[in-house]
mmJSON file of the N, C-alpha and C atoms, coordinates in Angstrom:
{"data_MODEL":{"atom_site":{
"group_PDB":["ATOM","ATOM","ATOM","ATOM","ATOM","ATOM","ATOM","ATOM","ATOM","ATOM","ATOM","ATOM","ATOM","ATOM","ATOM","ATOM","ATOM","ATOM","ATOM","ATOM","ATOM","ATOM","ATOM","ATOM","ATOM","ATOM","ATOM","ATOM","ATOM","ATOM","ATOM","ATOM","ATOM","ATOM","ATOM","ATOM","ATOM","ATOM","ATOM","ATOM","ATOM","ATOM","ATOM","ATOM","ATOM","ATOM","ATOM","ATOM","ATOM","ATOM","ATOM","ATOM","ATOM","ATOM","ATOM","ATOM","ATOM","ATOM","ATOM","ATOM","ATOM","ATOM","ATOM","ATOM","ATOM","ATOM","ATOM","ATOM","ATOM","ATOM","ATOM","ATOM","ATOM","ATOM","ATOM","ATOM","ATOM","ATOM","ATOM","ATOM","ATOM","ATOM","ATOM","ATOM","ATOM","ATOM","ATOM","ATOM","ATOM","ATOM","ATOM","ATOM","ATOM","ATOM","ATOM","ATOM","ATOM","ATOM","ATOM","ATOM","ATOM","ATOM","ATOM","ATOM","ATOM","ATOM","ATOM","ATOM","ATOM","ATOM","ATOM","ATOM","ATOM","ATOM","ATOM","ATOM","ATOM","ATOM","ATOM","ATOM","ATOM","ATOM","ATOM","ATOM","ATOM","ATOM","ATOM","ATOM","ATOM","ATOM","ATOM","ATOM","ATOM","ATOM","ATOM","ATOM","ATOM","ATOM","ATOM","ATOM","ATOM","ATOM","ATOM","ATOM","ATOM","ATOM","ATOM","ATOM","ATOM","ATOM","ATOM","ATOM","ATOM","ATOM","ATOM","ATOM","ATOM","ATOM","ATOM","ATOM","ATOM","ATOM","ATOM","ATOM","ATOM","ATOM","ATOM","ATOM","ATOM","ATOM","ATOM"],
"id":[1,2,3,4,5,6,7,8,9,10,11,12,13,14,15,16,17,18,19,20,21,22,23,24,25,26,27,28,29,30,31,32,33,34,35,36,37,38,39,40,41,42,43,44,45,46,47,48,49,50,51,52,53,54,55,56,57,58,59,60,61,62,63,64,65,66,67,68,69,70,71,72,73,74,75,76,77,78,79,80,81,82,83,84,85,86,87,88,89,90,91,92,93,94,95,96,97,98,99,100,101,102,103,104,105,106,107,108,109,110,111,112,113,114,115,116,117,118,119,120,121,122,123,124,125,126,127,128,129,130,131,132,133,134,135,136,137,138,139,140,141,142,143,144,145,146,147,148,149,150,151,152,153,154,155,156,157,158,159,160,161,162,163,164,165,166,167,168,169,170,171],
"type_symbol":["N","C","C","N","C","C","N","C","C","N","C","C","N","C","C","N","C","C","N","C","C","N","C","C","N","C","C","N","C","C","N","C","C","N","C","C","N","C","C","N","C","C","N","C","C","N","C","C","N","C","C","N","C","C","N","C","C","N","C","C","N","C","C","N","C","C","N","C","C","N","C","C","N","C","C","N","C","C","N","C","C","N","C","C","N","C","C","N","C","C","N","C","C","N","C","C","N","C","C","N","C","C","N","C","C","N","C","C","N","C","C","N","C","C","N","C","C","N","C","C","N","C","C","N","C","C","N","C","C","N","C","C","N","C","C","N","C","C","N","C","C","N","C","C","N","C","C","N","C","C","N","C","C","N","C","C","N","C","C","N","C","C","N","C","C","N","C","C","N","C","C"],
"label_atom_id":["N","CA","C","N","CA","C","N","CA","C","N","CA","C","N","CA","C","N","CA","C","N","CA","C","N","CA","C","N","CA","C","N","CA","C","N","CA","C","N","CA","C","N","CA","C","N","CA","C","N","CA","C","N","CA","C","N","CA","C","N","CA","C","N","CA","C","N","CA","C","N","CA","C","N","CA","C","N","CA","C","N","CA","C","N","CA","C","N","CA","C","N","CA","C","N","CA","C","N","CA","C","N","CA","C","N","CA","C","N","CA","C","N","CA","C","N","CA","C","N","CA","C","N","CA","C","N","CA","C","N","CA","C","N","CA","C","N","CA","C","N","CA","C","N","CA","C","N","CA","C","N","CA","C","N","CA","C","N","CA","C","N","CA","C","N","CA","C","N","CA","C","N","CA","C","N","CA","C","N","CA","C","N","CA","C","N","CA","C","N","CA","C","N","CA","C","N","CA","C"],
"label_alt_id":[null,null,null,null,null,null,null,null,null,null,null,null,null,null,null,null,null,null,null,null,null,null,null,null,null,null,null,null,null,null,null,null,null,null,null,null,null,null,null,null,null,null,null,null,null,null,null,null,null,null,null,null,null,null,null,null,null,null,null,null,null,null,null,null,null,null,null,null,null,null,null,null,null,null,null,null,null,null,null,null,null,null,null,null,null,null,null,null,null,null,null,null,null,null,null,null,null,null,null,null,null,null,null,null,null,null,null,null,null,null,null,null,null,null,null,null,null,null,null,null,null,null,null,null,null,null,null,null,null,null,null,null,null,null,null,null,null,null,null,null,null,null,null,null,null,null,null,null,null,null,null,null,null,null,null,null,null,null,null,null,null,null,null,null,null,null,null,null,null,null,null],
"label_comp_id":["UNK","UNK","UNK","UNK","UNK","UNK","UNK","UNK","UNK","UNK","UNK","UNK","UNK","UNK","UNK","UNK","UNK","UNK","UNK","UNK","UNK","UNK","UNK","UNK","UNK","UNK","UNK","UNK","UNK","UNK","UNK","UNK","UNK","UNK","UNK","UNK","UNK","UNK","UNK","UNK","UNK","UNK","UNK","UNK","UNK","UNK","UNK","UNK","UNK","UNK","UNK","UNK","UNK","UNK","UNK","UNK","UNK","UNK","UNK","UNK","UNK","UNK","UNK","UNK","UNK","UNK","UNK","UNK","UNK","UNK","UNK","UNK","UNK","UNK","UNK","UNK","UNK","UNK","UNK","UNK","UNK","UNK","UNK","UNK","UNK","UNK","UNK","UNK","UNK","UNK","UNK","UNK","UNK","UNK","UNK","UNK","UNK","UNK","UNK","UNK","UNK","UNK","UNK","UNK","UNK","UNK","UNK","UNK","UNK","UNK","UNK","UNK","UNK","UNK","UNK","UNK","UNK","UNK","UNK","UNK","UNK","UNK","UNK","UNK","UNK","UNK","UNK","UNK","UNK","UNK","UNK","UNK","UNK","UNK","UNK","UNK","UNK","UNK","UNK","UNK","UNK","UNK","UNK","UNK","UNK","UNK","UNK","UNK","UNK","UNK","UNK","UNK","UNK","UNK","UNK","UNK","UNK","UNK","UNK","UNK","UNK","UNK","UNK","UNK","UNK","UNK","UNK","UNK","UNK","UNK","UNK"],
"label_asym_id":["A","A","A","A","A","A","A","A","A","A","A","A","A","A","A","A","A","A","A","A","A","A","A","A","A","A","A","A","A","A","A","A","A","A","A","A","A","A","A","A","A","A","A","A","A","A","A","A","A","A","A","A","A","A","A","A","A","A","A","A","A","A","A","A","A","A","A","A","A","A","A","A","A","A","A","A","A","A","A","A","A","A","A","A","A","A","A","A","A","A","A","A","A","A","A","A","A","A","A","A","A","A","A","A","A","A","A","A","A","A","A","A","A","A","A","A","A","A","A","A","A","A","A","A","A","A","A","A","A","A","A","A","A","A","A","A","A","A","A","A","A","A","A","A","A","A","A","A","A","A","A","A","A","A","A","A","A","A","A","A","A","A","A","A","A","A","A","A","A","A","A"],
"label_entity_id":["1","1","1","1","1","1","1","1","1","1","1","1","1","1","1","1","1","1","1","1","1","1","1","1","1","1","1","1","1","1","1","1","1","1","1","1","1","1","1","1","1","1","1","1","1","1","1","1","1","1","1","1","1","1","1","1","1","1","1","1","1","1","1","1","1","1","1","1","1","1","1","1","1","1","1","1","1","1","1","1","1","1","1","1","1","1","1","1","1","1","1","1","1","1","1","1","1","1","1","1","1","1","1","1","1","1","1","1","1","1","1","1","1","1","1","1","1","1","1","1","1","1","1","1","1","1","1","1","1","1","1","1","1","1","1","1","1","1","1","1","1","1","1","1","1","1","1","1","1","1","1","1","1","1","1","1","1","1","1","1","1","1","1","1","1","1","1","1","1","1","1"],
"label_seq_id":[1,1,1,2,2,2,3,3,3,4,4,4,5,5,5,6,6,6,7,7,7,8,8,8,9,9,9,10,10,10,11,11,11,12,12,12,13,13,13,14,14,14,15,15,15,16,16,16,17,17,17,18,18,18,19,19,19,20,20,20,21,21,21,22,22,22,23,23,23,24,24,24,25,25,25,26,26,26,27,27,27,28,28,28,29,29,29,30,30,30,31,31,31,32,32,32,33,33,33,34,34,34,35,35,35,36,36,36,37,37,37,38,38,38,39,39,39,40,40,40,41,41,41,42,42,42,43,43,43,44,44,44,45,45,45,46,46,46,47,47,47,48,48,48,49,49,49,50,50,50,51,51,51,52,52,52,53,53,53,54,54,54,55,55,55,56,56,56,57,57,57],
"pdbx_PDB_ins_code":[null,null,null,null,null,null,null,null,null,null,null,null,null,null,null,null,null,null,null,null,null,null,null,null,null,null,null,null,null,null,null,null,null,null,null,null,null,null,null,null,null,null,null,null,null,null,null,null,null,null,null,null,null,null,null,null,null,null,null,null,null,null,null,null,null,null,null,null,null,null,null,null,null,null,null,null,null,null,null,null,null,null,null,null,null,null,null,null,null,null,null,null,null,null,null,null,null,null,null,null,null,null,null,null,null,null,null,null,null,null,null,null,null,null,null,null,null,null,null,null,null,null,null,null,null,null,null,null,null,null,null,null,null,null,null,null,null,null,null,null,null,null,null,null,null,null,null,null,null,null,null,null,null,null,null,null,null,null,null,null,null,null,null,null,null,null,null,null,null,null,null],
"Cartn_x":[187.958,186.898,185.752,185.456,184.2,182.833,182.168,180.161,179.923,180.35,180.328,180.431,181.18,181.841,180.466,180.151,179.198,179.387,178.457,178.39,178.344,179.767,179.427,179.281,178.462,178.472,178.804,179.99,180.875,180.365,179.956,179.694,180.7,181.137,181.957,181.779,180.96,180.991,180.801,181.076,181.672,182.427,181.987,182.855,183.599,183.368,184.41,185.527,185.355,186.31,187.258,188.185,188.677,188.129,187.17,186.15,186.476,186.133,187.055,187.909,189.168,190.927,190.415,190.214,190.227,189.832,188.294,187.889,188.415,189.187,190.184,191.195,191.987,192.803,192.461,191.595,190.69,190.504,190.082,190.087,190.95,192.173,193.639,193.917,193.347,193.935,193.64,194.831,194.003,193.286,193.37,193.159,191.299,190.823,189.411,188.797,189.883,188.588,189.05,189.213,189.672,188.54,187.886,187.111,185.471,185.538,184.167,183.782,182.759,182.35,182.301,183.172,182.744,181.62,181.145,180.126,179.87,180.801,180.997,179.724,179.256,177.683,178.346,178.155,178.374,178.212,179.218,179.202,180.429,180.215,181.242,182.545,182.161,183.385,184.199,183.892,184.485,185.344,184.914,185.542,186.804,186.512,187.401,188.441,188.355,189.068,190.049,189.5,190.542,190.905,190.75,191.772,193.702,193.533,195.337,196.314,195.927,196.684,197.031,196.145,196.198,195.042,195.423,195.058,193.98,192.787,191.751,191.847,191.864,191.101,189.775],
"Cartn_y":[246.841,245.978,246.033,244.9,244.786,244.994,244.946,245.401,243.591,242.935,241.455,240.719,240.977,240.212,239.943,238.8,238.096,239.307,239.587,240.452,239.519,239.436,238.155,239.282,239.091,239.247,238.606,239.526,239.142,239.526,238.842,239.744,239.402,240.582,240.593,239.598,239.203,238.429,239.019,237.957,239.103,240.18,241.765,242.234,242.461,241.523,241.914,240.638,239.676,239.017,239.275,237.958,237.972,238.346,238.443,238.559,240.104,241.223,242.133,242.408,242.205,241.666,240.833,239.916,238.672,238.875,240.198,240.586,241.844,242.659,243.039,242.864,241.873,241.133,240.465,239.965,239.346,240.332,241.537,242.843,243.551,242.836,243.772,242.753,241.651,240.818,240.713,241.434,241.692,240.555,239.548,238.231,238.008,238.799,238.693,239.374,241.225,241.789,240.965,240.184,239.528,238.88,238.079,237.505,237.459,238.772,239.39,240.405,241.071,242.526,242.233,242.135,242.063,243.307,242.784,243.714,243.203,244.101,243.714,244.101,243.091,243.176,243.697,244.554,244.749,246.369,246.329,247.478,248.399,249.478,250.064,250.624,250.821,251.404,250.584,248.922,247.701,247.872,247.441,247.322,248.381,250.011,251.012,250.955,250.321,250.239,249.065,248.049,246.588,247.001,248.157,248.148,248.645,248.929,249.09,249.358,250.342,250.74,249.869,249.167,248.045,248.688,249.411,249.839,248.636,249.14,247.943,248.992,248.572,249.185,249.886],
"Cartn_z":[155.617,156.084,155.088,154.912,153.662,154.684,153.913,154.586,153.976,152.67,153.315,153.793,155.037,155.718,156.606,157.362,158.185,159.253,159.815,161.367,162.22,163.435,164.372,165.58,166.723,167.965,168.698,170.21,170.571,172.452,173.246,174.417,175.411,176.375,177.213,178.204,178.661,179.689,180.991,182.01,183.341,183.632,183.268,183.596,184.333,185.329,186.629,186.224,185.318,185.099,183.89,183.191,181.975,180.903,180.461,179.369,178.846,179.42,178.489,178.055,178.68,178.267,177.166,176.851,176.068,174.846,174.869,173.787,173.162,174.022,173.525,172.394,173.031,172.424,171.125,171.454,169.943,169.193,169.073,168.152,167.918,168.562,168.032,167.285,166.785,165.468,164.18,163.585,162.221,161.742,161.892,161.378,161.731,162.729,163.173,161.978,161.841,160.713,159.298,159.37,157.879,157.783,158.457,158.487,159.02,159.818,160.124,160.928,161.226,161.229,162.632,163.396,165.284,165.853,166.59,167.031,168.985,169.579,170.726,171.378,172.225,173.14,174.748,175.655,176.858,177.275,178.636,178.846,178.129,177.475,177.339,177.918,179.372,180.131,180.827,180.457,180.961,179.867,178.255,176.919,177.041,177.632,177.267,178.438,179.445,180.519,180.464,179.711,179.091,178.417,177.537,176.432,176.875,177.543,178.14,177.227,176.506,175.464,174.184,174.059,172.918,172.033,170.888,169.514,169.13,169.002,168.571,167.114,165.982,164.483,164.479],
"occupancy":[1.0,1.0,1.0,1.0,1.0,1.0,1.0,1.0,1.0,1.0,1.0,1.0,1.0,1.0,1.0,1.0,1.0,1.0,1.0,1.0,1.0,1.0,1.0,1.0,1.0,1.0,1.0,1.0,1.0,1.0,1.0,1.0,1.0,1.0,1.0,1.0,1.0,1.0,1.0,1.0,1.0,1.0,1.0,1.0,1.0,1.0,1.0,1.0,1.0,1.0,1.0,1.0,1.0,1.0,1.0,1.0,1.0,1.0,1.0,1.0,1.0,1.0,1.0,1.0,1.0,1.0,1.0,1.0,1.0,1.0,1.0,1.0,1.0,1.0,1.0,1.0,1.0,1.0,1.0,1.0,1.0,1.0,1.0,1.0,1.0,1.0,1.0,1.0,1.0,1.0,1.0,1.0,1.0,1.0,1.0,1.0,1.0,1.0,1.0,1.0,1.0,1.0,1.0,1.0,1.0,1.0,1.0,1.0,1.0,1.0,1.0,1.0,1.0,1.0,1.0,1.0,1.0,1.0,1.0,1.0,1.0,1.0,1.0,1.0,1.0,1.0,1.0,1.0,1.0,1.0,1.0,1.0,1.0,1.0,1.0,1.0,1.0,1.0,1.0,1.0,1.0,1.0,1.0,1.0,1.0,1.0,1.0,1.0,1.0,1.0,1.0,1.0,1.0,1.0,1.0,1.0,1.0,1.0,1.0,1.0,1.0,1.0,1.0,1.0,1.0,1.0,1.0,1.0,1.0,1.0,1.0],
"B_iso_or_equiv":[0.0,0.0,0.0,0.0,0.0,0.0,0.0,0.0,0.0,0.0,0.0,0.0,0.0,0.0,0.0,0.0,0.0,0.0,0.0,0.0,0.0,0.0,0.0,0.0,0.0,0.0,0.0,0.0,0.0,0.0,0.0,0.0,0.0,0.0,0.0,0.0,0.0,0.0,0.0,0.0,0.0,0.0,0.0,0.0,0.0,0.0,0.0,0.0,0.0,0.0,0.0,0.0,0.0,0.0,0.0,0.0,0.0,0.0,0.0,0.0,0.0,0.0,0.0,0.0,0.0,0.0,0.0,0.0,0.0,0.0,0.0,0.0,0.0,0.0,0.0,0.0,0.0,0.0,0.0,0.0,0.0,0.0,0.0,0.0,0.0,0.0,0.0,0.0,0.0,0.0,0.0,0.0,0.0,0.0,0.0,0.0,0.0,0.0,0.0,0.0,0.0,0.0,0.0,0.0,0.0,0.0,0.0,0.0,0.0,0.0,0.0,0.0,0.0,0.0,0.0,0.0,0.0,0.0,0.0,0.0,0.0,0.0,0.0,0.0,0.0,0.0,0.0,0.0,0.0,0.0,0.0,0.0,0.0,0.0,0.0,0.0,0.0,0.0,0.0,0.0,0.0,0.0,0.0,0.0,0.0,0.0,0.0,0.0,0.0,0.0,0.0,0.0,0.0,0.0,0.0,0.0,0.0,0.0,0.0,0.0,0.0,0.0,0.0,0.0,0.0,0.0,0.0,0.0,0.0,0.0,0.0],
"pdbx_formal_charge":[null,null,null,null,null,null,null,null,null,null,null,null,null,null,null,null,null,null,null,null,null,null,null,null,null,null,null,null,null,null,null,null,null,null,null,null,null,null,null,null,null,null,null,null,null,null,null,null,null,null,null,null,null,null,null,null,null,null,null,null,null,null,null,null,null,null,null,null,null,null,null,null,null,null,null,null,null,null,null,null,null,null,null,null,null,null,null,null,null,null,null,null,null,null,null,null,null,null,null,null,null,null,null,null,null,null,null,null,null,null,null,null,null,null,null,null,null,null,null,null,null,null,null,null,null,null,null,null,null,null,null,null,null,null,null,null,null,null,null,null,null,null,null,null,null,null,null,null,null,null,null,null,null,null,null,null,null,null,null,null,null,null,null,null,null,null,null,null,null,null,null],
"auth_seq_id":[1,1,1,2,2,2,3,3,3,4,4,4,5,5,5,6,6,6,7,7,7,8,8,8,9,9,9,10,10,10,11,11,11,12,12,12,13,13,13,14,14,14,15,15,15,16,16,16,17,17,17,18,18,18,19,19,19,20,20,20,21,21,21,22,22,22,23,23,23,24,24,24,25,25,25,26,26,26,27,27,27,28,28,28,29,29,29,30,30,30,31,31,31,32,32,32,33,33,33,34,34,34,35,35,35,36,36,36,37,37,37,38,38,38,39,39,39,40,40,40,41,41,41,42,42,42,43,43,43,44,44,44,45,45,45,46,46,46,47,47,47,48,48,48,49,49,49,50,50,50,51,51,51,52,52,52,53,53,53,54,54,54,55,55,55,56,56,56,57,57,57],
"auth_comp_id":["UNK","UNK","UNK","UNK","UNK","UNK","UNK","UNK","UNK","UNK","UNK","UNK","UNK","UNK","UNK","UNK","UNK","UNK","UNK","UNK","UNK","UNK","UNK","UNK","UNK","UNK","UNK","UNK","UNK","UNK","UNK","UNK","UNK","UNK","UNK","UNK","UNK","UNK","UNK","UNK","UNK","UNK","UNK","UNK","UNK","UNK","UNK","UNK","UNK","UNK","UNK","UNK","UNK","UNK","UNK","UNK","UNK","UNK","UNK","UNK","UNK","UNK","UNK","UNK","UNK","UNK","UNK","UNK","UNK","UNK","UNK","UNK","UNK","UNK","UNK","UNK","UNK","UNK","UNK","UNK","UNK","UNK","UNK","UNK","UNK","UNK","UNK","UNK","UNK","UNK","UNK","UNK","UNK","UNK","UNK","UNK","UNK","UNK","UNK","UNK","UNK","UNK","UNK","UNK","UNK","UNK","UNK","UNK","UNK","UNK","UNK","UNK","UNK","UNK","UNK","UNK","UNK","UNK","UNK","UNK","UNK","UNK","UNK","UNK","UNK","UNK","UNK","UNK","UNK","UNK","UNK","UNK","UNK","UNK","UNK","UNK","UNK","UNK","UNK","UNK","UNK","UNK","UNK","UNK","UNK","UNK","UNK","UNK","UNK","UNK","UNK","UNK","UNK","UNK","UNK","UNK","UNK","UNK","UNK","UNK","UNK","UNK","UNK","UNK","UNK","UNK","UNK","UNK","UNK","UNK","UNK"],
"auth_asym_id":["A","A","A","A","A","A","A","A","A","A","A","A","A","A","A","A","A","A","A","A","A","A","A","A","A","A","A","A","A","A","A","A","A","A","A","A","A","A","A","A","A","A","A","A","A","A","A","A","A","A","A","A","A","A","A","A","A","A","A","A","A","A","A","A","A","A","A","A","A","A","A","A","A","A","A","A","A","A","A","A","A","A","A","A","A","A","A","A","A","A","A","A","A","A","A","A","A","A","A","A","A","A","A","A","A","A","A","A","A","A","A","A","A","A","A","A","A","A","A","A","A","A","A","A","A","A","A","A","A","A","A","A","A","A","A","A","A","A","A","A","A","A","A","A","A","A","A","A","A","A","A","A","A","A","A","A","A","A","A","A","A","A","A","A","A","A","A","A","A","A","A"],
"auth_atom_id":["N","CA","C","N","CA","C","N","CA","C","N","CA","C","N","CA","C","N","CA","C","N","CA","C","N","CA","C","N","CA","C","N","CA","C","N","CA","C","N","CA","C","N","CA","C","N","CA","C","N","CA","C","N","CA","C","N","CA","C","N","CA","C","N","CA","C","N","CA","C","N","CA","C","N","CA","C","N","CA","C","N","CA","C","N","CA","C","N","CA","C","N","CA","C","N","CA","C","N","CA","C","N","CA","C","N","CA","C","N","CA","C","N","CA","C","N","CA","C","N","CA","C","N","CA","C","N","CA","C","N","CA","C","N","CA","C","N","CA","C","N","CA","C","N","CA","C","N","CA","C","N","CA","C","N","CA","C","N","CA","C","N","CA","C","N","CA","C","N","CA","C","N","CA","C","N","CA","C","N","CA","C","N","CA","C","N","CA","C","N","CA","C","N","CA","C","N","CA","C"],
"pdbx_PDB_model_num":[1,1,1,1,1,1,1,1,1,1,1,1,1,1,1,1,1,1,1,1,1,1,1,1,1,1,1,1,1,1,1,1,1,1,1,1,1,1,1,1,1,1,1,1,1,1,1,1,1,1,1,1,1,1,1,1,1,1,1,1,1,1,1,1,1,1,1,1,1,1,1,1,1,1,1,1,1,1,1,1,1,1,1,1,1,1,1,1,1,1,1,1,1,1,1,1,1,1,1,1,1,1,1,1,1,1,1,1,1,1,1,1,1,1,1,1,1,1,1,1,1,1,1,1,1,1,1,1,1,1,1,1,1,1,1,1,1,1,1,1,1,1,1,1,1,1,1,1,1,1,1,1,1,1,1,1,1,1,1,1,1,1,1,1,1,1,1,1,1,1,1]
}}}
């Protein structure tokens, strides 16, 4: 991952809904850090609880 890459912010949304799954998923693609420095906005124990065994980088 480069330090040039644009910093985008990414926020969960509802955590009681889809929105952490989703951003999940979006950070298990290499294809996101190819293209920029995600910087997820929310709660953390929503983010660590969607992750369901899906390897974020």
């Amino acid at each position: 991952m480069s330090n040039n890459l644009p910093l985008i912010a990414i926020t969960l949304g509802d955590v009681a809904g889809i929105g952490p799954e989703v951003v999940v998923k979006a950070l298990a693609l290499p294809e996101v850090w190819d293209v920029c420095r995600p910087l997820v906005i929310g709660d953390a124990r929503a983010l660590t609880e969607a992750r369901l065994g899906i390897p974020i980088p």
